[in-house]
N, CA, C and O atoms as a GROMACS GRO file, in nm:
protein
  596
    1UNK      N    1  11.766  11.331   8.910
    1UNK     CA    2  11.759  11.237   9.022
    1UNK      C    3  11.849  11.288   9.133
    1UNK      O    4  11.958  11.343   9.116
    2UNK      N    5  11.779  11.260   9.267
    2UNK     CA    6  11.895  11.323   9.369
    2UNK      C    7  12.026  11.221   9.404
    2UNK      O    8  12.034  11.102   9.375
    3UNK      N    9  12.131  11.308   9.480
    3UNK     CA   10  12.242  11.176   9.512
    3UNK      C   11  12.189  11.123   9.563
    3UNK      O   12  12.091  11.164   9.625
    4UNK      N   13  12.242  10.966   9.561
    4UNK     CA   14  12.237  10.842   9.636
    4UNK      C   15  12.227  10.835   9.817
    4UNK      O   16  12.162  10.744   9.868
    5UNK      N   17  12.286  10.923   9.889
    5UNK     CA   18  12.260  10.952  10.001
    5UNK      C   19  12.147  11.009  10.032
    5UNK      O   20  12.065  10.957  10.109
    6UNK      N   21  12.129  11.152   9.961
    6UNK     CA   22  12.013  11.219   9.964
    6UNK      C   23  11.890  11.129   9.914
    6UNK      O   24  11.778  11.166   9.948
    7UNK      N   25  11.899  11.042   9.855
    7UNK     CA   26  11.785  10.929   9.813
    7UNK      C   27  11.752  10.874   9.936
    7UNK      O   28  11.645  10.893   9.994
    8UNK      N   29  11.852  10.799   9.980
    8UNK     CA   30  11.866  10.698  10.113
    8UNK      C   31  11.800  10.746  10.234
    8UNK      O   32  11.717  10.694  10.308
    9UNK      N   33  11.869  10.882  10.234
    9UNK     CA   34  11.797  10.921  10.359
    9UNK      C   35  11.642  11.004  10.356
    9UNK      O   36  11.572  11.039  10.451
   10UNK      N   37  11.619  11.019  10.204
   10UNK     CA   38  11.472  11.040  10.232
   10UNK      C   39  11.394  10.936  10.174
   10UNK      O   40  11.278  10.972  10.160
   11UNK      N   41  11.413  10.838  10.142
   11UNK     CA   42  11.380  10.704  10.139
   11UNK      C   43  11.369  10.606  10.277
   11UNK      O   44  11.278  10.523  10.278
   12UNK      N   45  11.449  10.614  10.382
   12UNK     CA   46  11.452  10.630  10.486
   12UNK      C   47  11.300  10.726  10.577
   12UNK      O   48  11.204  10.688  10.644
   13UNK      N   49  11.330  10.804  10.551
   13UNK     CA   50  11.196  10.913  10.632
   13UNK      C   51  11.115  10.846  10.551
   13UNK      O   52  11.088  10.742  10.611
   14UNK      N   53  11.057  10.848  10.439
   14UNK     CA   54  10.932  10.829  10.392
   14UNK      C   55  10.862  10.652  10.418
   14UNK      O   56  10.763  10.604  10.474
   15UNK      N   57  10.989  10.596  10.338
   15UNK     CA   58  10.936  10.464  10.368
   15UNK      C   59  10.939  10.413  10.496
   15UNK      O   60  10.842  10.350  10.539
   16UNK      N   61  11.052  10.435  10.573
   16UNK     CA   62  11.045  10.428  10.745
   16UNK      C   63  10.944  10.490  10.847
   16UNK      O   64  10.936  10.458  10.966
   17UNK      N   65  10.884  10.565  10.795
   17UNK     CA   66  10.770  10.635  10.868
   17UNK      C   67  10.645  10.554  10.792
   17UNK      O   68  10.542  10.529  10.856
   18UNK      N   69  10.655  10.523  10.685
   18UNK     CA   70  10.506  10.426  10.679
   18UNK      C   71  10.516  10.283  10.746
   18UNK      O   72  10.423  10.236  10.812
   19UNK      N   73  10.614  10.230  10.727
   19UNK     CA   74  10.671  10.129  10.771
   19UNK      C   75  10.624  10.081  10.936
   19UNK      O   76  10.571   9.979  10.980
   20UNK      N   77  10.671  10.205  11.000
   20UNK     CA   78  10.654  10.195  11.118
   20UNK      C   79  10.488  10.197  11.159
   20UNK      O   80  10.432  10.113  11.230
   21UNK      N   81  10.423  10.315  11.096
   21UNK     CA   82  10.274  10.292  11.077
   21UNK      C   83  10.211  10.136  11.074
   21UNK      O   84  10.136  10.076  11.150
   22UNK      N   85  10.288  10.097  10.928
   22UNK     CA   86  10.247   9.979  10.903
   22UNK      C   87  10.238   9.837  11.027
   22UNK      O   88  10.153   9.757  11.067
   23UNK      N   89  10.370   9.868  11.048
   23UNK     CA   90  10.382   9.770  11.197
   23UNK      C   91  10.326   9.762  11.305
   23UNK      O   92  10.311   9.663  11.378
   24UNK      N   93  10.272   9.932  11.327
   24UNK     CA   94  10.194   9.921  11.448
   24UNK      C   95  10.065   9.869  11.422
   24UNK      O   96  10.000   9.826  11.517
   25UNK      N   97   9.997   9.867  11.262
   25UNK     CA   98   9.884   9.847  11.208
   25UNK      C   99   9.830   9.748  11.176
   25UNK      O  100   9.708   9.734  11.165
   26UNK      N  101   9.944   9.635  11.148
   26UNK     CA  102   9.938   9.482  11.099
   26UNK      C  103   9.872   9.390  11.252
   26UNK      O  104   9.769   9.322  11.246
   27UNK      N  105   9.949   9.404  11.375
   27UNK     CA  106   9.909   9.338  11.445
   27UNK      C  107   9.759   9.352  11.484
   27UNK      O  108   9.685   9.256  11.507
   28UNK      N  109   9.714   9.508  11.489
   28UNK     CA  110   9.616   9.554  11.503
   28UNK      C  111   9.458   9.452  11.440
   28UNK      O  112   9.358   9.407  11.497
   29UNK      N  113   9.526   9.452  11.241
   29UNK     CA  114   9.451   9.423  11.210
   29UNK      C  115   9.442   9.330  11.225
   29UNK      O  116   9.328   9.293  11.199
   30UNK      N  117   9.523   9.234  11.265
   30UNK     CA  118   9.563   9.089  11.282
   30UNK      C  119   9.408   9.012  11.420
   30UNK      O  120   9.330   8.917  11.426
   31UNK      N  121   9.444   9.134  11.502
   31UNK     CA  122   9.257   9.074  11.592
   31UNK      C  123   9.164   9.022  11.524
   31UNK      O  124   9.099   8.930  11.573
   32UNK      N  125   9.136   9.069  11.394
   32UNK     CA  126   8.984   9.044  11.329
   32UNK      C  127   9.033   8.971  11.188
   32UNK      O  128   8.964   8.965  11.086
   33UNK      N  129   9.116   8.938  11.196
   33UNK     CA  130   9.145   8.851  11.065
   33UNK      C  131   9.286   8.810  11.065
   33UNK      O  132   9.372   8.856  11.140
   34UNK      N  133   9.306   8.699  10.957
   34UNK     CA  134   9.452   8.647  10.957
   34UNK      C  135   9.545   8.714  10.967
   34UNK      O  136   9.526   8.819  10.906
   35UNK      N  137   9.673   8.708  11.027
   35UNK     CA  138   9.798   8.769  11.001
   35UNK      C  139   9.787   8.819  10.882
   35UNK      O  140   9.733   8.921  10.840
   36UNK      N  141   9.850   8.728  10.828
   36UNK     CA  142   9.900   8.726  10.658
   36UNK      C  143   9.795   8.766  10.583
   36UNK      O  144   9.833   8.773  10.466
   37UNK      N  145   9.670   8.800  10.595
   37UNK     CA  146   9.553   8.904  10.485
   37UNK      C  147   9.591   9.047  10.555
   37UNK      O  148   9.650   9.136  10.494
   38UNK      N  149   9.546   9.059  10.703
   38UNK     CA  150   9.630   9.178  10.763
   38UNK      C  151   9.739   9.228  10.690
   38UNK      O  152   9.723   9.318  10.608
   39UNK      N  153   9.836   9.182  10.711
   39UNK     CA  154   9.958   9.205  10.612
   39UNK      C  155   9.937   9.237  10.511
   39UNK      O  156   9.980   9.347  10.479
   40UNK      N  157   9.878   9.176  10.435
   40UNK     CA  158   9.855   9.174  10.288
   40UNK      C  159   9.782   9.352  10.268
   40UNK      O  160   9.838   9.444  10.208
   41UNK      N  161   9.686   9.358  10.317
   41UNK     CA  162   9.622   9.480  10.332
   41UNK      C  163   9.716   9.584  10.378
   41UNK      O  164   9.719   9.700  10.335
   42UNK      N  165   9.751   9.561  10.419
   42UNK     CA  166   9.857   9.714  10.493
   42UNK      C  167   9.980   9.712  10.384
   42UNK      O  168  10.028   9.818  10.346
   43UNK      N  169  10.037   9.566  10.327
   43UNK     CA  170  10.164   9.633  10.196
   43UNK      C  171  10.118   9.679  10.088
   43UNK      O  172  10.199   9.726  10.008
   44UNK      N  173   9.989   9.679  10.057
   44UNK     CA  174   9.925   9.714   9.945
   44UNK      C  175   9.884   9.884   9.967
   44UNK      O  176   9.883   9.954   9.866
   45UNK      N  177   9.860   9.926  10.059
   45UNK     CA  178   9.808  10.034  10.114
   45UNK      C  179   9.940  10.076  10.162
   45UNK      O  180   9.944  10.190  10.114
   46UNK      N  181  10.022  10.064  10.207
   46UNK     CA  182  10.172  10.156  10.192
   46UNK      C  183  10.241  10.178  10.104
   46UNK      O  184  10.301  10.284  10.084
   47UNK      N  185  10.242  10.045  10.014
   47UNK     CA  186  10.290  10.016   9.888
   47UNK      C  187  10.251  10.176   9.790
   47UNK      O  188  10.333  10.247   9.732
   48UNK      N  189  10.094  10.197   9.799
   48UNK     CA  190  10.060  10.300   9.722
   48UNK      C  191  10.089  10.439   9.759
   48UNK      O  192  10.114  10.536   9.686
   49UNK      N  193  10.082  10.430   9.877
   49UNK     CA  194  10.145  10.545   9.926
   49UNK      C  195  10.307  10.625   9.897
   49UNK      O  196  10.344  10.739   9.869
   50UNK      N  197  10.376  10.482   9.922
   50UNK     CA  198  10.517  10.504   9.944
   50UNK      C  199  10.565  10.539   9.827
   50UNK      O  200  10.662  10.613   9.812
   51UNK      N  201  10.481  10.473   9.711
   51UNK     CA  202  10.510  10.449   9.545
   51UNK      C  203  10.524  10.638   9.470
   51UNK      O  204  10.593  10.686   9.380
   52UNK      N  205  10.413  10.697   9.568
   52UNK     CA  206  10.381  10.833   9.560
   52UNK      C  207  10.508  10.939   9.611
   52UNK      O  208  10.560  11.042   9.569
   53UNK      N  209  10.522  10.863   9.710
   53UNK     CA  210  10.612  10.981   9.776
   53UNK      C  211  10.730  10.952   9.746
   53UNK      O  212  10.809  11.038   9.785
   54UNK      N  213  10.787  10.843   9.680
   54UNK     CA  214  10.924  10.799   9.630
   54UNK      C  215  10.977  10.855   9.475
   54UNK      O  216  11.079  10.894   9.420
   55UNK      N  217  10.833  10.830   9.447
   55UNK     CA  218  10.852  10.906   9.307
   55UNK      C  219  10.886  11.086   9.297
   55UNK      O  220  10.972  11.137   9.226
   56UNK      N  221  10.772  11.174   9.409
   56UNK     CA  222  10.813  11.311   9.404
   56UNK      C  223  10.893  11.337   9.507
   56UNK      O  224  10.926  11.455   9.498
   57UNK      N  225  10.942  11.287   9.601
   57UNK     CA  226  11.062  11.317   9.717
   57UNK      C  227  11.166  11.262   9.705
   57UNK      O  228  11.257  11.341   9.680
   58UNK      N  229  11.202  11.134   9.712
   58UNK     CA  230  11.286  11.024   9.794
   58UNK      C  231  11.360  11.044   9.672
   58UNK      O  232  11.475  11.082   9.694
   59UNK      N  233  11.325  11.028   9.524
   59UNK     CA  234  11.443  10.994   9.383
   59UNK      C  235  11.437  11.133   9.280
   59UNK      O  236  11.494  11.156   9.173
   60UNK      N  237  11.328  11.223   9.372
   60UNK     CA  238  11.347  11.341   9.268
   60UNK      C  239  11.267  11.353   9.125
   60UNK      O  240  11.289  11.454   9.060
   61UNK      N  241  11.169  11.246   9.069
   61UNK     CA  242  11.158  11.220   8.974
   61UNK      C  243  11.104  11.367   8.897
   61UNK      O  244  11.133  11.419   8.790
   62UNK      N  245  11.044  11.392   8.969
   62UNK     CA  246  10.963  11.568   8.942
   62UNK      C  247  10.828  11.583   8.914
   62UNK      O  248  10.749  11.678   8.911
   63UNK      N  249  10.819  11.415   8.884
   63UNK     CA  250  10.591  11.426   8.820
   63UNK      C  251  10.595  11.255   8.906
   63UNK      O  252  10.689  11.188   8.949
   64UNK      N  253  10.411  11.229   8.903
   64UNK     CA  254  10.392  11.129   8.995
   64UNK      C  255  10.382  11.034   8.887
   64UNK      O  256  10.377  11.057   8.766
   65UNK      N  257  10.380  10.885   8.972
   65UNK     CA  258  10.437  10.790   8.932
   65UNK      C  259  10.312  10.738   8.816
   65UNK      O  260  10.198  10.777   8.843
   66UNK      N  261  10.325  10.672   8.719
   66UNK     CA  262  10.197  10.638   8.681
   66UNK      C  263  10.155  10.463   8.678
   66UNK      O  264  10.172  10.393   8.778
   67UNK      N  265  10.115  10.424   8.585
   67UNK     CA  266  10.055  10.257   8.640
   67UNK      C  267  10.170  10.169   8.662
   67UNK      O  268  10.205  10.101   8.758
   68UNK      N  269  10.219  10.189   8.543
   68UNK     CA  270  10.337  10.057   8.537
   68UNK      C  271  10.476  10.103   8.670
   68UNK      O  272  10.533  10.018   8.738
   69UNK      N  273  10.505  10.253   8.676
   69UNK     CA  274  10.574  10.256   8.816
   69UNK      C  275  10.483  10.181   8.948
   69UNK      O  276  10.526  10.107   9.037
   70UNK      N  277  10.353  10.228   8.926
   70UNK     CA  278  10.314  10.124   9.041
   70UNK      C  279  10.322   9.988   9.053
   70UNK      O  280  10.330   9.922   9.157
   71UNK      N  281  10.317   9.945   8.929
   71UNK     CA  282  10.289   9.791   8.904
   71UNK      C  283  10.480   9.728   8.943
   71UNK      O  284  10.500   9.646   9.032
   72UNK      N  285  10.582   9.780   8.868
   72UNK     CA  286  10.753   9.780   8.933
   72UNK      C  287  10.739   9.774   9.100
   72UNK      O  288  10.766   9.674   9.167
   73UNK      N  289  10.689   9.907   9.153
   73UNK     CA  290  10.689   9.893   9.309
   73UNK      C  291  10.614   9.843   9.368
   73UNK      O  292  10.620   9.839   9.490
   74UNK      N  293  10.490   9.773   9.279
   74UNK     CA  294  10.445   9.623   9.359
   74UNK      C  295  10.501   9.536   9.418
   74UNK      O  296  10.500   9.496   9.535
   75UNK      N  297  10.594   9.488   9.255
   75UNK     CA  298  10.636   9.358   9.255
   75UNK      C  299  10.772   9.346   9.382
   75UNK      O  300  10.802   9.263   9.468
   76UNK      N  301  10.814   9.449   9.344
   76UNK     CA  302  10.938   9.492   9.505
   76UNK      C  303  10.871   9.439   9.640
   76UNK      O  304  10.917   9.355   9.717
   77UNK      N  305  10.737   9.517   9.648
   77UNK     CA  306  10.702   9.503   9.775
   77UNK      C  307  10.615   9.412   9.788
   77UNK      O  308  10.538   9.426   9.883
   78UNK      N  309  10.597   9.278   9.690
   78UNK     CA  310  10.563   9.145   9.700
   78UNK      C  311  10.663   9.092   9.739
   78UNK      O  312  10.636   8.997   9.812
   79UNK      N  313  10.781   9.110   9.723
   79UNK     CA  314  10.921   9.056   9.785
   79UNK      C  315  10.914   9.097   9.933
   79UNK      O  316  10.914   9.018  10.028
   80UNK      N  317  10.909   9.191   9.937
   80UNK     CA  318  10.906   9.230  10.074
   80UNK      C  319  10.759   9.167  10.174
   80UNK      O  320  10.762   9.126  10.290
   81UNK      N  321  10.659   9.175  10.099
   81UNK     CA  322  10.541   9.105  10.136
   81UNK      C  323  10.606   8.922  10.200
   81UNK      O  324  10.604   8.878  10.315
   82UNK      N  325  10.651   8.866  10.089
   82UNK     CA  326  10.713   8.716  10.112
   82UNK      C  327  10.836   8.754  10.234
   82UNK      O  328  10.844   8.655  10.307
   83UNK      N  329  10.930   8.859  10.277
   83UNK     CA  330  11.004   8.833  10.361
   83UNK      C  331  10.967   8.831  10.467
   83UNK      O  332  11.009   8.743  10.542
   84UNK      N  333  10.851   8.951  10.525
   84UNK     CA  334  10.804   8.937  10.629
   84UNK      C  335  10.710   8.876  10.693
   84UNK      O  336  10.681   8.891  10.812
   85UNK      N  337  10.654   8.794  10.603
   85UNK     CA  338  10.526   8.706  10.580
   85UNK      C  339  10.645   8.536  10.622
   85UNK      O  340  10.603   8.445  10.693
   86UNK      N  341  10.738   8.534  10.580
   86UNK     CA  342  10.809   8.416  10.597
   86UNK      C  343  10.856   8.467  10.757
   86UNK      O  344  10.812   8.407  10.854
   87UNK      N  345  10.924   8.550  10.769
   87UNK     CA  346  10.992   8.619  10.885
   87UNK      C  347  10.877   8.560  11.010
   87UNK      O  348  10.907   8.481  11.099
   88UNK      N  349  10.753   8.616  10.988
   88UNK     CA  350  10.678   8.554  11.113
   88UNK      C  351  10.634   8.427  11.125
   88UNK      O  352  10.582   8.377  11.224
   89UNK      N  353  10.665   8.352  10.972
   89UNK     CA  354  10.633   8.220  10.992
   89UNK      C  355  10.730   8.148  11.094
   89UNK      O  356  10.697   8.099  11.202
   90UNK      N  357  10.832   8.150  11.048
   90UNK     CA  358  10.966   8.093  11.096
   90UNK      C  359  10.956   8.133  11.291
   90UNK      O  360  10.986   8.040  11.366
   91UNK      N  361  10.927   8.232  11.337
   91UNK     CA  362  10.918   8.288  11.452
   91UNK      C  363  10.767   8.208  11.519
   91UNK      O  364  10.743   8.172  11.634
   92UNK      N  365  10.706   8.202  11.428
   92UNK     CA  366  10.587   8.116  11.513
   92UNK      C  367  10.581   7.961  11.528
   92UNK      O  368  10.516   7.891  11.606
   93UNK      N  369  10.685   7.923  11.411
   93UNK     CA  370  10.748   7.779  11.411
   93UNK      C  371  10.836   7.766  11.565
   93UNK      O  372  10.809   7.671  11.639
   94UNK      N  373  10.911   7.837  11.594
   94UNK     CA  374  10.991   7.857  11.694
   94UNK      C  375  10.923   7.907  11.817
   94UNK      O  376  10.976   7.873  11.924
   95UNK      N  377  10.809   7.987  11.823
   95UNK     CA  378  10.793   8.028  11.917
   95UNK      C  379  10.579   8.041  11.857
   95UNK      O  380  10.512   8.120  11.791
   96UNK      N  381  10.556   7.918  11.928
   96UNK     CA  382  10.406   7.938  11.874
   96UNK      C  383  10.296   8.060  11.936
   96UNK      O  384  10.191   8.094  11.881
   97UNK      N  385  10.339   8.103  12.036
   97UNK     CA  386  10.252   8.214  12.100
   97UNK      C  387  10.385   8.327  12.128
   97UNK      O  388  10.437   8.338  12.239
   98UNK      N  389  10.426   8.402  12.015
   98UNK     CA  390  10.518   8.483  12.021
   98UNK      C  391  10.485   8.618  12.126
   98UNK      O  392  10.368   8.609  12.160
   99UNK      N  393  10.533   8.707  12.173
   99UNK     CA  394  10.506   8.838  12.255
   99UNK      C  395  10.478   8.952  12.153
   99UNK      O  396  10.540   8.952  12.046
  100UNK      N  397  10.380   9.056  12.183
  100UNK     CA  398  10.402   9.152  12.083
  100UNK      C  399  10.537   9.216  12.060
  100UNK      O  400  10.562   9.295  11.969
  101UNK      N  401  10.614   9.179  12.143
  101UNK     CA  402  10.739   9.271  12.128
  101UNK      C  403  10.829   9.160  12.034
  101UNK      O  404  10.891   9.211  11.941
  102UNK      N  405  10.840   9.034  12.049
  102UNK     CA  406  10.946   8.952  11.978
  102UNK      C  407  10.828   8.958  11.811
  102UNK      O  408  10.877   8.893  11.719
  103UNK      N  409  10.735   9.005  11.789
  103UNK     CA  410  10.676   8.972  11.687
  103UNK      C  411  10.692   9.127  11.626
  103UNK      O  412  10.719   9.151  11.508
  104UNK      N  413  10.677   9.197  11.699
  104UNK     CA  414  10.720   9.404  11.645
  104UNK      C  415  10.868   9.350  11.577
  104UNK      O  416  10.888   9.366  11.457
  105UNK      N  417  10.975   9.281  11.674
  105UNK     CA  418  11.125   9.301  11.607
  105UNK      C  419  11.136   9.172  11.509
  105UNK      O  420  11.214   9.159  11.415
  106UNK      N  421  11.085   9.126  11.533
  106UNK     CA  422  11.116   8.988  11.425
  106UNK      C  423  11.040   9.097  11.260
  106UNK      O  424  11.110   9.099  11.159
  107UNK      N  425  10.921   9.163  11.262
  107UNK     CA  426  10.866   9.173  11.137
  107UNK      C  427  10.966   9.319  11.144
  107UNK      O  428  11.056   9.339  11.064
  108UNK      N  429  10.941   9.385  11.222
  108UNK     CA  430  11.019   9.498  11.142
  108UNK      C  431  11.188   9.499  11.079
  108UNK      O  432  11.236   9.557  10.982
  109UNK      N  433  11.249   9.403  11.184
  109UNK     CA  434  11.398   9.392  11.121
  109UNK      C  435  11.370   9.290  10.963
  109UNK      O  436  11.463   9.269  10.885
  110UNK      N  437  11.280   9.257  10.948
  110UNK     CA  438  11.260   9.168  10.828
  110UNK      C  439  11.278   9.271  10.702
  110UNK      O  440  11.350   9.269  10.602
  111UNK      N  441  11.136   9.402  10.774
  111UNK     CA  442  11.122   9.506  10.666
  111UNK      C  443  11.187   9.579  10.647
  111UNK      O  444  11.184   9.646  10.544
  112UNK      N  445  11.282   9.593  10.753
  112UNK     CA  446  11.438   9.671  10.747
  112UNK      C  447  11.534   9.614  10.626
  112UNK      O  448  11.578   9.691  10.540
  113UNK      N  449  11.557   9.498  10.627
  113UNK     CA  450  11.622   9.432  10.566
  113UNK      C  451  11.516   9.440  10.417
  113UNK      O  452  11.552   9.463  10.302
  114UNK      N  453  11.454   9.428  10.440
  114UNK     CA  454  11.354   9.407  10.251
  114UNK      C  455  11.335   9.539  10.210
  114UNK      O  456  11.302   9.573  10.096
  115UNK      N  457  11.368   9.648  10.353
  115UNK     CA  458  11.338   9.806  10.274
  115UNK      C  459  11.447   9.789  10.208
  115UNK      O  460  11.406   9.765  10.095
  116UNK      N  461  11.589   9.784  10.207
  116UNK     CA  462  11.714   9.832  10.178
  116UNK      C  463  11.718   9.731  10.042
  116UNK      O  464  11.776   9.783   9.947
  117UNK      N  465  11.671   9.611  10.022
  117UNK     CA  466  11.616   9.570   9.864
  117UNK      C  467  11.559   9.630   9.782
  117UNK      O  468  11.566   9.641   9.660
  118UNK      N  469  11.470   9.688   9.896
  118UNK     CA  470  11.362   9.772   9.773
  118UNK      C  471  11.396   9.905   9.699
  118UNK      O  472  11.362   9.948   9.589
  119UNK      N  473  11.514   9.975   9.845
  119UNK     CA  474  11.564  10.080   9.786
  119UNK      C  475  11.636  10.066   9.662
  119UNK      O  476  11.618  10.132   9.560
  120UNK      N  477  11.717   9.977   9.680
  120UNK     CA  478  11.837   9.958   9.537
  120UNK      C  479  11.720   9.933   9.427
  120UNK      O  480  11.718  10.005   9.327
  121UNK      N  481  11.646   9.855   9.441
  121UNK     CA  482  11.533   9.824   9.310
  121UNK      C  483  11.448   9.933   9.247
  121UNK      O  484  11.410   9.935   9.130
  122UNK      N  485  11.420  10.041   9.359
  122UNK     CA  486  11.376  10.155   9.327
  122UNK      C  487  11.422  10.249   9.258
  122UNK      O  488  11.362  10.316   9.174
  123UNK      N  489  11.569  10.259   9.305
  123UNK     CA  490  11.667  10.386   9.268
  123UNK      C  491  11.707  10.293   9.179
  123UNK      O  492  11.694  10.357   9.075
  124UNK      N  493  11.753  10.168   9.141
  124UNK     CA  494  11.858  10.135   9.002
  124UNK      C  495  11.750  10.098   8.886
  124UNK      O  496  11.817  10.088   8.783
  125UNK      N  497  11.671  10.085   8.870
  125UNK     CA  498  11.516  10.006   8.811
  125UNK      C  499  11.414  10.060   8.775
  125UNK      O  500  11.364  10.052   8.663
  126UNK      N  501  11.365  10.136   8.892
  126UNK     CA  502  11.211  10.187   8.869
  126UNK      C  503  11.197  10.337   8.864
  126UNK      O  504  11.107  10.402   8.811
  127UNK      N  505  11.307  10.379   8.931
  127UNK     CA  506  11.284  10.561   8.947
  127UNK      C  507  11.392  10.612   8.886
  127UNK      O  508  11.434  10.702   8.958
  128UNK      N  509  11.486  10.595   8.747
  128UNK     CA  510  11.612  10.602   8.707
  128UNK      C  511  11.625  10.779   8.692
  128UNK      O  512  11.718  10.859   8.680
  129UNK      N  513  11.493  10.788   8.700
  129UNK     CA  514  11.488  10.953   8.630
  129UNK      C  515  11.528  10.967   8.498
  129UNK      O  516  11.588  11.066   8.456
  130UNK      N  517  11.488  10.843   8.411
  130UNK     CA  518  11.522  10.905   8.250
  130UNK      C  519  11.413  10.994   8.233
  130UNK      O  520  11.310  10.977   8.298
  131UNK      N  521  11.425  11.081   8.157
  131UNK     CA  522  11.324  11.176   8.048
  131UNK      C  523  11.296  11.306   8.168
  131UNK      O  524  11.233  11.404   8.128
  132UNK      N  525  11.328  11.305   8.265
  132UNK     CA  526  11.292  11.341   8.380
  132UNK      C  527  11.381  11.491   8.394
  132UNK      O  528  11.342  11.608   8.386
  133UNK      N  529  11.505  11.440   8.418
  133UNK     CA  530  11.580  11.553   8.429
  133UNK      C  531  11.729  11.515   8.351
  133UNK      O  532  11.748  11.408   8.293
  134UNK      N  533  11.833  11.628   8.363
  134UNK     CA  534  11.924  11.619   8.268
  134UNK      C  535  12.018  11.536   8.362
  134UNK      O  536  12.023  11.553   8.484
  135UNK      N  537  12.099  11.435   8.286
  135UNK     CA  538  12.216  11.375   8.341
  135UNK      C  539  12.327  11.478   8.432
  135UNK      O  540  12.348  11.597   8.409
  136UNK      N  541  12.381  11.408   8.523
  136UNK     CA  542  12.493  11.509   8.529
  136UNK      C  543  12.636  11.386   8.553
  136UNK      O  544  12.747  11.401   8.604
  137UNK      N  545  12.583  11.294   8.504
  137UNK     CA  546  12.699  11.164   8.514
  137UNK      C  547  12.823  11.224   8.448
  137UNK      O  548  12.816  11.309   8.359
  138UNK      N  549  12.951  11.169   8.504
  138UNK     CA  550  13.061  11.148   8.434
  138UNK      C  551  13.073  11.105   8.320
  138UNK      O  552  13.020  10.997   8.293
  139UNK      N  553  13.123  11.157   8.250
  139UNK     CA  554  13.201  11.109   8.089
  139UNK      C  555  13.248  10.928   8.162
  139UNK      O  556  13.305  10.902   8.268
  140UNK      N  557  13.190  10.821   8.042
  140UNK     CA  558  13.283  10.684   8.152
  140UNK      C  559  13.150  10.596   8.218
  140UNK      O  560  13.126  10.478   8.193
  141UNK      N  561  13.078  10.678   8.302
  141UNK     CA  562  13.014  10.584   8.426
  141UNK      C  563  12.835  10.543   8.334
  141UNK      O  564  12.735  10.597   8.288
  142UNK      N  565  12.890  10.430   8.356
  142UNK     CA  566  12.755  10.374   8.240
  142UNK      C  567  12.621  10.394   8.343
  142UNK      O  568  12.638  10.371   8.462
  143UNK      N  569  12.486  10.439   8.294
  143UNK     CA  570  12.372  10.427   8.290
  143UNK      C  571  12.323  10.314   8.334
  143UNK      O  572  12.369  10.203   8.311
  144UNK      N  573  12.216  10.342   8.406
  144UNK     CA  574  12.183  10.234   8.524
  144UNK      C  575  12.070  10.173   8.376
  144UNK      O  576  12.029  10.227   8.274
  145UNK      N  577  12.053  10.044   8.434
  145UNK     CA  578  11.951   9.958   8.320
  145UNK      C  579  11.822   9.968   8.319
  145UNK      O  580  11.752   9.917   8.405
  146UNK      N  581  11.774  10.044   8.209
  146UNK     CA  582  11.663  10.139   8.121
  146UNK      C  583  11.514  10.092   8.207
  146UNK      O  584  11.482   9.984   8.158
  147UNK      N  585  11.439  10.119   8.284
  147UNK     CA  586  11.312  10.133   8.289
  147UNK      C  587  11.212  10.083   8.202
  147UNK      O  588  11.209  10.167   8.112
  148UNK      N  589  11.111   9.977   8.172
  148UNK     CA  590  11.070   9.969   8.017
  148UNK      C  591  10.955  10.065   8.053
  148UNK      O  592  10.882  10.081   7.955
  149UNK      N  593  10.909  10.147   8.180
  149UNK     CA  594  10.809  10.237   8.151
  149UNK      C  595  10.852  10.384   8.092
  149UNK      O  596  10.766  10.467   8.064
   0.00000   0.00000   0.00000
C-alpha cells in the first residue's frame, strides 16, 4: 500500500477529476430528468470508475478491484450520494431557484467534504492491501481493521 500522503494526493487527482466531471454532468443531466435520478446516475457511474482507479493507483493495491470491493465503495458513495443529495435539498429550501454557480459550490463543497470520508473509508476499510503486498509497519503499530473481502 502506498503512504498516506501519496494515497491522498492521488486520491485527490483521481477522485477530484471525476468529481469535477461529475459536477459539470449532474446539472446537465438534471434538464431532462430529476436532480436527484441525475445524481443518482452520475455516483453510480463514477462510483465504478473511481472504484477502478483507487484500487490500481490511489492505494497501490496491484490487481483490480473485484465485486465485494465494489459493493464496500458503493456503500461509501451512498453516503456521499445522501450528502450531496441533502446538500441541495437544504439550498433549495433556502433558496428555491438557486444560480448555477451557488448550486456548482453548494454540491461540490458537499463532495469535497464526503470525498475526504470516503478517503479514510477507502484507505482504513476497503483497500487495506492485505494479501497484496508485504507489510512494512513498525514492530507496535496495530493493523488497520481486516477487510471481510
Amino acid at each position: 500500500m502506498t503512504p498516506p500522503l501519496a494515497s491522498f494526493a492521488r486520491f485527490v487527482v483521481c477522485g477530484g477529476g471525476v468529481g469535477l466531471v461529475s459536477g459539470a454532468t449532474v446539472p446537465l443531466l438534471a434538464y431532462s430528468m430529476p436532480w436527484a435520478l441525475a445524481n443518482a446516475l452520475i455516483t453510480v457511474a463514477s462510483t465504478l470508475l473511481c472504484t477502478e482507479l483507487h484500487a490500481l493507483f490511489t492505494f497501490g493495491t496491484g490487481s483490480r478491484p473485484g465485486l465485494c470491493k465494489h459493493l464496500q465503495s458503493a456503500g461509501s458513495a451512498a453516503v456521499a450520494y445522501a450528502v450531496t443529495s441533502a446538500a441541495i435539498l437544504v439550498l433549495r429550501l433556502l433558496e428555491p431557484s438557486p444560480t448555477l454557480l451557488w448550486e456548482q459550490t453548494v454540491y461540490l463543497t458537499a463532495a469535497a467534504l464526503a470525498g475526504l470520508g470516503r478517503f479514510l473509508v477507502l484507505r482504513l476499510y476497503v483497500f487495506t492491501g492485505e494479501g497484496t503486498r508485504r507489510s512494512t509497519r513498525p514492530a507496535g503499530v496495530p493493523l488497520p481493521v481486516p477487510s471481510p473481502c
